[in-house]
MIFI-508188 format. One record per residue (C-alpha): x, y, z; residue number from 0. Coordinates in steps of 0.02 Angstrom, whole numbers, plus 50000, padded with zeros to 5 digits. Example, Ala and Ser with C-alpha at 12.3 -4.5 7.8 and 13.67 -1.06 7.14 Angstrom:
REM residues 2
((50615,49775,50390),0)
((50684,49947,50357),1)
***
This chain:
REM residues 149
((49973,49667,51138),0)
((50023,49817,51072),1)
((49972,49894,50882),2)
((50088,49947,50753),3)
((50016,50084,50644),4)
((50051,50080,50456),5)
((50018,50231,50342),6)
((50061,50203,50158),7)
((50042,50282,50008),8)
((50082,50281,49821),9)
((50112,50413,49680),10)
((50131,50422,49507),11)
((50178,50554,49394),12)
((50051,50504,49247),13)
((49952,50345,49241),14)
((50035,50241,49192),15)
((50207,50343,49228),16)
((50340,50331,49355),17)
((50282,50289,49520),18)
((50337,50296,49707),19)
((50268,50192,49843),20)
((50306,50248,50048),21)
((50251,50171,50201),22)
((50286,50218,50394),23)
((50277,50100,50547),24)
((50260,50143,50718),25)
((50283,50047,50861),26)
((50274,50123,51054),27)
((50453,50252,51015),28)
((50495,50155,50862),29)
((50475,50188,50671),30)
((50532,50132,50514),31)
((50513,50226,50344),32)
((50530,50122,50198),33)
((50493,50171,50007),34)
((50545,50135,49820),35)
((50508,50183,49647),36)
((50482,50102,49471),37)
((50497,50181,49295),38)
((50335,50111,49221),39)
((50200,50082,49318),40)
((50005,50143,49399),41)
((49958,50227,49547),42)
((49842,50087,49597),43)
((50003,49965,49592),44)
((50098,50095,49676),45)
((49950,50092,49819),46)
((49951,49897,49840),47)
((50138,49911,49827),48)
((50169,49991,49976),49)
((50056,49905,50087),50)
((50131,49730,50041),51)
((50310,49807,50073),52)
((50246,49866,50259),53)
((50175,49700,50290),54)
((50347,49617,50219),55)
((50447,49716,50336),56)
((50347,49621,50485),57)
((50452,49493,50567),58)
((50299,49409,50665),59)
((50128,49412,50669),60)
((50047,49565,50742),61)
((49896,49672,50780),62)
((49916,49817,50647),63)
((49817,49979,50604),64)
((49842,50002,50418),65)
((49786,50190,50357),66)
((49781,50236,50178),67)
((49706,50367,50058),68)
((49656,50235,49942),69)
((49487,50169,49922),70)
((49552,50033,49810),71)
((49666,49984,49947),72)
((49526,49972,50075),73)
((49379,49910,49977),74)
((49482,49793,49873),75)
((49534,49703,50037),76)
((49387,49717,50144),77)
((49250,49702,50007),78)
((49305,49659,49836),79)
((49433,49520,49868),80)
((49313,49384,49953),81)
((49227,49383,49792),82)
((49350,49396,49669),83)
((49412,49226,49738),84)
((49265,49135,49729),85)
((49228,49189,49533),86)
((49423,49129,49500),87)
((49489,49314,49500),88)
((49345,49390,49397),89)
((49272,49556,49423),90)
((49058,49548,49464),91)
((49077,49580,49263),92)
((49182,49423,49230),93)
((49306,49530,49176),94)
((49491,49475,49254),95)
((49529,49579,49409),96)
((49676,49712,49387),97)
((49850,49699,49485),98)
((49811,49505,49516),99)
((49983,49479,49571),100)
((49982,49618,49678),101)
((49814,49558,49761),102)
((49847,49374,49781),103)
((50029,49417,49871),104)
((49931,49553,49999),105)
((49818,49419,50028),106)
((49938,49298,50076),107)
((50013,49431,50188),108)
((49871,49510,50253),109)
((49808,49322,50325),110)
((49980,49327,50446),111)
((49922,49462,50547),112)
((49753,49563,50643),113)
((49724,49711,50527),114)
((49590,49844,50536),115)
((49598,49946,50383),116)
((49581,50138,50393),117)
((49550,50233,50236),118)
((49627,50435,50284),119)
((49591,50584,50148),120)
((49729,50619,50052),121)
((49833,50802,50072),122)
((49698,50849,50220),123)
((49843,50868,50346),124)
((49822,50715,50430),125)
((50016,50697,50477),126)
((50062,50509,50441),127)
((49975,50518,50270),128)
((50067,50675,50227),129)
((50221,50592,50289),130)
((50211,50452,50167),131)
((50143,50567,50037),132)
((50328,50634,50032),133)
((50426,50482,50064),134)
((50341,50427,49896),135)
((50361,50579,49803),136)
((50544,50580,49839),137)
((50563,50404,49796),138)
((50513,50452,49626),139)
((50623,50600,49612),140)
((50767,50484,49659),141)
((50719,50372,49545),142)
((50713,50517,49404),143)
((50889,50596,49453),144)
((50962,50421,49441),145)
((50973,50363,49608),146)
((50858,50223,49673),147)
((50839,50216,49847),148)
***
């Protein structure tokens, strides 16, 4: 079976502030770019934002190689989010876990499908990353000029 890759990435000019999310699939000759802004929001939102959107875009189940500069990202769904469940969506410190929404809906998604999770340093050149870097960026500046994409 063959892998799609997934790089995604989110801005945010400020935090909170306007924010752009960007992913990229690839699959064998095939991609797909998708992105979006919103006028009020984190960059950690913007990061889980555009991971859910990727995994929304899938039209079966798959084998998929997510990559993404975000720690939160990776942790949160590799480490963090098996506990966070079991204490009823409290932090180790009982205190409730930020972007619940966000993390319930990429754990519904993320069950459909194989996924390693990659974590890539951001602006180091690593081509995907900077790829989806700009996608994002230019979602927000579309979203500042007036023009959603």
């Amino acid at each position: 079976m063959s892998v799609v890759e997934i790089y995604t990435d989110g801005a945010c000019r400020g935090n909170p502030g306007p924010g752009g999310w960007a992913a990229l699939l690839s699959f064998g000759e095939r991609e797909k770019e998708l992105a979006g802004a919103e006028a009020m929001t984190t960059n950690n939102r913007m990061e889980l934002t555009a991971v859910i959107r990727a995994l929304e875009s899938l039209k079966r189940p798959v084998q998929a190689r997510v990559y993404t500069d975000s720690e939160y990202v990776r942790r949160g769904i590799t480490e963090w989010l098996g506990g966070w469940k079991a204490r009823g969506w409290r932090t180790a410190d009982r205190k409730p876990v930020k972007n619940q929404d966000l993390w319930q809906r990429l754990d519904e998604l993320a069950a459909g499908h194989q996924i390693e999770w990659h974590w890539v340093p951001g602006h180091a050149g690593v081509p995907g990353n900077e790829r989806v870097d700009r996608l994002a960026n230019e979602a927000i500046d579309a979203l500042q000029q007036g023009h959603l994409r």
